[in-house]
N, C-alpha and C positions, 0 to 999 in steps of 0.2 A: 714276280715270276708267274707267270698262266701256269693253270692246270697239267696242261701236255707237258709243261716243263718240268712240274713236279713227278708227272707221272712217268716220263720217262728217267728222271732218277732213279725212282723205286727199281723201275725195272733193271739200271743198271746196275744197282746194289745189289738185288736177290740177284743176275747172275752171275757178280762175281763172289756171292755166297755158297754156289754152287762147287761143288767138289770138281775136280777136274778130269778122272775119269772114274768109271765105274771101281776099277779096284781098288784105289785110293779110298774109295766113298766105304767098300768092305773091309779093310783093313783093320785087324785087330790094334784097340789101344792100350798099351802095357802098361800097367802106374805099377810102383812099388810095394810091394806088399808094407816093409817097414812105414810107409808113408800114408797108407788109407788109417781112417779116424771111423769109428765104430758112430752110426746114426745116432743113434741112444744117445749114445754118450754127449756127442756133440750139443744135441737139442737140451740135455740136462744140466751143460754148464754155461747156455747161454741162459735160461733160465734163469740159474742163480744170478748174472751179473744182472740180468734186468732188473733185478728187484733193488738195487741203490739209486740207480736210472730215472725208475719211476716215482722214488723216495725223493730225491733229488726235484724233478721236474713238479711235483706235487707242492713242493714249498716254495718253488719259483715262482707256479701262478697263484698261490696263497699270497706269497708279497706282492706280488708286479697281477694284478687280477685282470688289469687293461692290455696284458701281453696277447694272452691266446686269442682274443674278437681284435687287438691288429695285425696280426699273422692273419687271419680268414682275413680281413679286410685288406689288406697288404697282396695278397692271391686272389680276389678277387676285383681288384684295383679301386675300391668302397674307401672312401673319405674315412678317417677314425673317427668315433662317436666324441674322442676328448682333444683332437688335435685338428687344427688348418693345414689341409696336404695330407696326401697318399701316404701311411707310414711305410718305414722302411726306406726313403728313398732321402734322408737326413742324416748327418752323422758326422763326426769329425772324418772320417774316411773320403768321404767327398767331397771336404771343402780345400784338400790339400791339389797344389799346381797342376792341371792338364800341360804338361810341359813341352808336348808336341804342339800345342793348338796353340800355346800361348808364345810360343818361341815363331809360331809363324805369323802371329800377329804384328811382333817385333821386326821381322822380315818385311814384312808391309809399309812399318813404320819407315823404315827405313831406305825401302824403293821411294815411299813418296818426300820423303824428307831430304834426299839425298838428290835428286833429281832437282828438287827446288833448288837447293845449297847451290848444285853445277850451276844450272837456268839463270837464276834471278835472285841471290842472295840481297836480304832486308828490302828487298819488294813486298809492297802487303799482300800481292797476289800473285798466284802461278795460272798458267795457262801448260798446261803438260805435251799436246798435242803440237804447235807451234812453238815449244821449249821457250818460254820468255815469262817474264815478269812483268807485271802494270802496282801502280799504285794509285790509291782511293784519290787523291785530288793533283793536281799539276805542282801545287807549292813540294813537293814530295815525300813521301814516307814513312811511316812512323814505328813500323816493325811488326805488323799483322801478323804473319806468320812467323815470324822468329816470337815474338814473344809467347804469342799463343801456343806454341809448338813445346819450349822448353820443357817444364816440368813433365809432358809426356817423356823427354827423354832421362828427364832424372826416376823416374818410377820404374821404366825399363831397363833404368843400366846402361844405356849407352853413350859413356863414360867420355869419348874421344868426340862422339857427335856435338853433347851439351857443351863441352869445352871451347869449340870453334861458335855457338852460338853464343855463349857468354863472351866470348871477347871481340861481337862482333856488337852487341849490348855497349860494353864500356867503350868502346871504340865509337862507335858510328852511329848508335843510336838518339835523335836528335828528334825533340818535340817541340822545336823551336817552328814551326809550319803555320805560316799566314793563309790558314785557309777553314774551312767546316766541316766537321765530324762529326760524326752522330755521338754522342754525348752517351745514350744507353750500348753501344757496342764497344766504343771505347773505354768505357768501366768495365763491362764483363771480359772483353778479350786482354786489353793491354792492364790497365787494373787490378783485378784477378790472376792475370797471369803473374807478374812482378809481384804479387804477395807471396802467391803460391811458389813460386821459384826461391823468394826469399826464406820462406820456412823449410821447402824442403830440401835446400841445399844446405841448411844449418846455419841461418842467419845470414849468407853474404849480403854485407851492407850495399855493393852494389844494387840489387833490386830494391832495396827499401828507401835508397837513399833518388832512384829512376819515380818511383811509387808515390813520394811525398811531392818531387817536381809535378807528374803528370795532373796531380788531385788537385793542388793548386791553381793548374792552370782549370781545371774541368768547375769549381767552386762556385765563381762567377752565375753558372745557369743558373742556378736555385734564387737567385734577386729579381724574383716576380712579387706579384702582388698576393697569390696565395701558396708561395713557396714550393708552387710544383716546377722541376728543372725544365727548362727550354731543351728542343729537339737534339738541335745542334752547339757546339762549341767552337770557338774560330781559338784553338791554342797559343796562338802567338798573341793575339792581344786579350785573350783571356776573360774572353767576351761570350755570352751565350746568343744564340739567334733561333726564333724562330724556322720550324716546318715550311718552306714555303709552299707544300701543296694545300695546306693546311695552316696558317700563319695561329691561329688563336688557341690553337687543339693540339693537346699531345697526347702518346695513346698511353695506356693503364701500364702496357708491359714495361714500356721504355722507362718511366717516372718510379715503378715500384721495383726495380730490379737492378738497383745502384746500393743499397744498403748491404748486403754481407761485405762485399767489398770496403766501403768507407766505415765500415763500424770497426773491423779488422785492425784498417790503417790507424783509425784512433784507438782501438787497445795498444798498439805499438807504439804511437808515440804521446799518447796521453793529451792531445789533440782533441776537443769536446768537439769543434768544430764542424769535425768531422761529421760527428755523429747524429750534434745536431739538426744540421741541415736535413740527412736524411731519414730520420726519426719524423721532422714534421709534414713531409711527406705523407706518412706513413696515419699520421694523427689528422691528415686532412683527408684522403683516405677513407679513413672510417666513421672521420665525421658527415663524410658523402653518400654515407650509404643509400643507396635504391630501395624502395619496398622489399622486394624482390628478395634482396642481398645477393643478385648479381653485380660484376663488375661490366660497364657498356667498355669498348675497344678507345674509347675515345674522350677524356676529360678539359675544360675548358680552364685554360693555366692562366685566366683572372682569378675570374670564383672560383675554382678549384671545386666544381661539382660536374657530377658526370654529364653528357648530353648522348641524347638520342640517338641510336649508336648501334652495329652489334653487339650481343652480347655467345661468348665461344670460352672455350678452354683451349683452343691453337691462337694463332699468327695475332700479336695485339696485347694479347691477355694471359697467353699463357704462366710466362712466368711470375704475374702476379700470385696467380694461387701458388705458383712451389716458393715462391717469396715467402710468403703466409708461415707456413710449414718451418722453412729452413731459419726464419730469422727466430723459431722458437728454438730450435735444436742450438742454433749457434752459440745462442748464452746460456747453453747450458738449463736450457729449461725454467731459467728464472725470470722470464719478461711474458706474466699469464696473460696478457694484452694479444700477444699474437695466436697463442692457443686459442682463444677466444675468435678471435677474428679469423684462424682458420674451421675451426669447427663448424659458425656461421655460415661461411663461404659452403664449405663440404656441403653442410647440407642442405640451405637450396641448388646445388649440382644434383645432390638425390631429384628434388623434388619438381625440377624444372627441364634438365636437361638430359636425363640418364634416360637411356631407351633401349628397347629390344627391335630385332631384325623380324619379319614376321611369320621367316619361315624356319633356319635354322638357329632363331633363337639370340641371335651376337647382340652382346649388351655395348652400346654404344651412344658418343655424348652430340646431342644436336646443336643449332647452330640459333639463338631468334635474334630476326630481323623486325625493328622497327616500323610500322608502317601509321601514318600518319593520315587521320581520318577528315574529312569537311569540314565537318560538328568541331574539330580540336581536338576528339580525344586519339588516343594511340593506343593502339593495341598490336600485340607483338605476333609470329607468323613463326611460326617451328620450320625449321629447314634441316632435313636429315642429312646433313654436311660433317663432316671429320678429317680434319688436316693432318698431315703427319706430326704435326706442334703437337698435338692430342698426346701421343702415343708415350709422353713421359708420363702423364698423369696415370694410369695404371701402376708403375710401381712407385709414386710416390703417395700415392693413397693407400697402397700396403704398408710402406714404411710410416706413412701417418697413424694407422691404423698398432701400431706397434708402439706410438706414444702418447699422442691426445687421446688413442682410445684403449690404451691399455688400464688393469686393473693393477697389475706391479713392474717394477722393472728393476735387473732387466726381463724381457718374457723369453721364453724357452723357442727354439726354433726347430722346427715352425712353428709358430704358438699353439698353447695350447687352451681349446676354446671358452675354457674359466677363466685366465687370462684376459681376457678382452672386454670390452665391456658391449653392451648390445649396438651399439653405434660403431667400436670398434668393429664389430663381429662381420656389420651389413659394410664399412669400410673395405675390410681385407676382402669379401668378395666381390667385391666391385671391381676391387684394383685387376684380381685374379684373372676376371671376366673380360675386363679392359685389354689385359697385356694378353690375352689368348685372341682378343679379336682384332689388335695391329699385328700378331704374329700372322694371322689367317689371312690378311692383306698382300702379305708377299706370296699367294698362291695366284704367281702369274708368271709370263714366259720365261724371265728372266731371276725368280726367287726372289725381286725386289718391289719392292712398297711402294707404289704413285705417291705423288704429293698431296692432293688429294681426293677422297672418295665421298660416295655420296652411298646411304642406305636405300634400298628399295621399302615404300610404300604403298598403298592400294592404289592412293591418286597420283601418282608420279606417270604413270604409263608407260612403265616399262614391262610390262606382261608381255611383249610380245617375244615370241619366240626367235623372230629373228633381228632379235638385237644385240648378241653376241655377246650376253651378259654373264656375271655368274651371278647364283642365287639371290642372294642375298645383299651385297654392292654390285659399283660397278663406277667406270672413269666416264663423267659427263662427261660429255661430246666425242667419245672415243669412238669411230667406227672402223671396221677392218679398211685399208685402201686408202682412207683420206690423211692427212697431218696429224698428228697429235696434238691435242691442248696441251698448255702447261699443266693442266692438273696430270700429267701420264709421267711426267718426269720422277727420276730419282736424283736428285742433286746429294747423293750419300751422306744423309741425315740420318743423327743417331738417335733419336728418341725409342724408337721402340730398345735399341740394343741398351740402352740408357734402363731400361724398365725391366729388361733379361736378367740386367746385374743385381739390380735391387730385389728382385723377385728370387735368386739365386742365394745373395745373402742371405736373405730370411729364408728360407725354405731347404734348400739345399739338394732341392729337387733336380737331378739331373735335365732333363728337357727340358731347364731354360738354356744350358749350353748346349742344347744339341740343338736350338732354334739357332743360336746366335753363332753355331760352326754353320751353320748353311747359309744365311745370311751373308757371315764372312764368304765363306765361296763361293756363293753366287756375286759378291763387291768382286771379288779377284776374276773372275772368267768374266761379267762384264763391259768394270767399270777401269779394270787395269788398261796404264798406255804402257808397253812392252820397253817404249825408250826411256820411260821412267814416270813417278807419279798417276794419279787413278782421276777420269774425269767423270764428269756427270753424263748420265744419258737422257735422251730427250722422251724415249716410248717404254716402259718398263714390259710392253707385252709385244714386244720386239726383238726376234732373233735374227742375224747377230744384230747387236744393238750399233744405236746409232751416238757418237759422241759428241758431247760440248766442250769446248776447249775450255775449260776451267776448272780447278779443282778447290772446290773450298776449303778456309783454311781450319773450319771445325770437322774437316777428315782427321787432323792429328791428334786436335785438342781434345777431340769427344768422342767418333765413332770408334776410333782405332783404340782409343783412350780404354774407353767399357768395355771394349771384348778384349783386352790384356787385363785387364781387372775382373770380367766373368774368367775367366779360365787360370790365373792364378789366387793362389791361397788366402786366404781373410787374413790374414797378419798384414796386408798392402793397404792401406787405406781402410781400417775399419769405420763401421759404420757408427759406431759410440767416440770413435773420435775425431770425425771427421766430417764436415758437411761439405760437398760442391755445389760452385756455385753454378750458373746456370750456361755455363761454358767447359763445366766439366774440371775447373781450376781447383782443386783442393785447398782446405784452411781449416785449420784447426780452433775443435771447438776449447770454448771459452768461458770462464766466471767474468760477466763484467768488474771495469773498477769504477765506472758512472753509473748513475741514479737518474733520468729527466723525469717530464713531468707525464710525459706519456706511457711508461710502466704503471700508474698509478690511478689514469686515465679512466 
């Protein structure tokens, strides 16, 4: 609101404070005589009551000493000297349902779900604008979005939706396809999802009995020479195959981000197999470590040692590090191997990769690029790059920050800063600083986040004024008038909202929902197609935007998924019982009942 606007309120409140005419304004006001209360008296019996008041308050900050410096800090919006997060803005009060916000998420779910059902039922994909279906290869279908999609509907309740998708599961679902699949999406979408449907619809042996077919056929990959899985998988003959842009290289993300899932399926059916395959991954891995203790984007599936490569926390890599993380939590805490191997990891991200913006400050993770000298040696090239992939690692470095680097558990929320230990402490604001600087990214025409951004530096040469920057980022190759790059796109990717929620659980700070209602509103105004389902846009600094006919099928699994999970109550998927995997598929954590040799390692 401008000044004038303010200032013509004023004005029109004082004049309808104004009396309306002069004798109205003189008129005597008659009270009751029985009813006036003698001054004196008055002031002498509130007097008396102040004095329990103050007796009272007096032994409340005697017990609670940390009360009255977080009230001043609480009104003056000052961090508490003993807690992570603004106090006051914590509470069981505000971890219960925003029920408008979360009921319209539901509504979302539901345009886009429902529109596919019409279009293209057990197609792996929708196309919303041209109402139709496509599936990933010609042999046909494997259930991308039906599977992917369900347990979003069993979380929400929508009781009639899940029903026609499960019997479209026992019916028609068929992984019988002479053809090649990506090996790491097919474990996180169809894998994942078939656990996660099996536990949270109370065991139907349906999914588990889909679960144990699919893994079998997927087993095959891991019969390399250093036991890292092949790209792809051909299901019907249950064959792994080579990348062919890439035949000898498979990247870090793909290879390490198979294990919640197969460790899962062998707690249920007592299956070592399972577990092992994936476990030696996991132990070759770490027998590969880099100086550095970076992971490069790209590992070579003989030797099973990294090669010269990016090294990033997005597209490649990322879900190695929340691998790290999630495969401690999943058992329960008892496999120190992974703590270990995350904590390393975290901290050359300190020490290599974490950066500041150079004017307002935004902590944010660079990108090094390999460059290959004469002489042989290599020395690596800092690229101020940050993909939307990034955008989970801020709240899973808080939630990291609340395990590896806690001092007890469980810790208090928001923690409190004796709680944590000094690694935890620089953790939790990192993460804090992370998820504040992908929220600052959606400050563009449309409230939505490119894919991705690059930081302004001294020697970039972007100082000039008229390059139609903001501050601090800005979308390479973006200029007003010419096409968009791919990096300008939103293809309604959840990471950041993914990092809302988690930042939300622990904290209970309201403005991680009030990012992640705008967010949502800015996806609905515009990313929604009216005749049904929500597509991608190509310009995020584009009004009105321009649409791609596609809607990916981690709209249901994941984005839609985290903002029905920020805006209803922590009793839905707690965070002490529950880890997601990297498709947003919920599973429940675990006491193993195996022992390998690399817990021990």
């Amino acid at each position: 609101m401008s000044d004038g606007s303010l200032r013509k309120r004023k004005k029109q409140t004082e004049t309808k404070s104004k009396p309306q005419n002069e004798a109205s304004a003189k008129e005597p006001h008659h009270v009751d005589d029985e009813l006036e209360i003698d001054t004196a008296t008055l002031f002498r019996y509130t007097r008396i009551l102040s004095i329990p008041i103050l007796l009272f308050l007096g032994v409340f900050l005697y017990l609670n000493p940390s009360a009255l410096s977080d009230a001043v800090n609480a009104f003056f919006g000052f961090e508490s000297e003993d807690r992570f997060g603004t106090p006051g803005v914590s509470g069981d009060a505000l971890f219960i349902s925003d029920v408008e916000k979360r009921d319209a998420v539901v509504e979302a779910f539901k345009h886009a779900w429902r529109a596919y059902e019409r279009d293209a039922m057990g197609s792996d994909e929708y196309h919303p604008i041209s109402q139709n279906g496509s599936n990933l290869t010609e042999a046909g279908g494997i259930g991308y979005t039906v599977i992917d999609s369900i347990d979003t509907m069993l979380i929400m309740g929508l009781d009639d939706d899940y029903k026609r998708a499960r019997q479209w599961i026992e019916d028609k679902l068929d992984f019988e396809r002479d053809a090649e699949f990506s090996t790491f999406e097919t474990t996180i979408r169809l894998l994942g999802g078939l656990l996660s449907a099996y536990h949270l619809s109370g065991n139907d042996s349906i999914y588990l009995d889909r679960a144990i077919d699919l893994a079998d056929r997927i087993l095959p990959v891991f019969d390399t020479q250093s036991g890292l899985p092949m790209s792809q998988v051909n299901l019907a003959q249950r064959k792994g195959f080579p990348n062919d842009e890439y035949p000898n290289l498979v990247t870090t993300a793909e290879v390490a981000t198979l294990q919640l899932e197969f460790r899962y399926l062998s707690y249920l059916t007592g299956r070592e197999e399972y577990w092992t395959k994936v476990e030696s991954v996991m132990k070759t891995i770490k027998e590969a470590r880099m100086p550095h203790g970076l992971a490069s984007i790209y590992m070579d599936v003989d030797s099973g040692k990294f090669v010269p490569s990016a090294i990033r926390l997005g597209s490649r890599s990322d879900s190695y590090y929340e691998y790290l993380l999630k495969q401690y939590i999943q058992t329960n805490y008892t496999e120190r191997v992974y703590k270990d191997m995350y904590d390393d990891a975290i901290q050359s991200v300190h020490t290599h990769l974490v950066k500041k913006s150079p004017y307002a400050r935004m902590l944010y993770t660079s990108e090094l690029i390999p460059e290959q000298h004469p002489n042989g040696q290599l020395s690596w090239r800092l690229t101020p790059k940050q993909d939307h992939f990034v955008c989970f690692f801020g709240g899973s470095l808080m939630l990291g920050s609340t395990i590896t680097g806690a001092n007890v558990q469980p810790v208090s929320v928001p923690p409190m800063k004796t709680e944590l230990t000094e690694i935890g402490s620089r953790d939790w604001q990192t993460g804090t600083a992370l998820v504040k600087t992908c929220w600052d990214t959606h400050d563009t025409a449309t409230g939505l986040a490119p894919e991705v951004v690059h930081f302004r530096i001294p020697e970039d040469g972007m100082d000039d004024a008229n390059m139609h920057t903001p501050v601090d980022w800005y979308i390479k190759g973006a200029r007003p008038g010419e096409h968009p790059p791919y990096d300008a796109r939103y293809i309604l990717r959840p990471e950041t909202i993914e990092s809302l929620f988690i930042a939300f659980r622990l904290t209970g700070d309201v403005k991680y929902r009030e990012w992640g209602w705008s967010i949502f509103q800015a996806i609905e105004k515009h990313c929604k197609v009216e005749t049904g389902g929500y597509a991608i846009i190509i310009n995020v600094d584009e009004v009105p935007s321009r649409k791609e006919d596609k809607m990916e099928t981690f709209l249901m699994s994941e984005t839609l998924k985290y903002l029905y999970l920020l805006f209803d109550d922590t009793n839905t998927l707690p965070l002490d019982k529950y880890v997601l995997n990297t498709e947003a598929h919920p599973l429940p954590i675990f006491t193993p009942n195996i022992r390998t040799p690399f817990v021990g390692h």
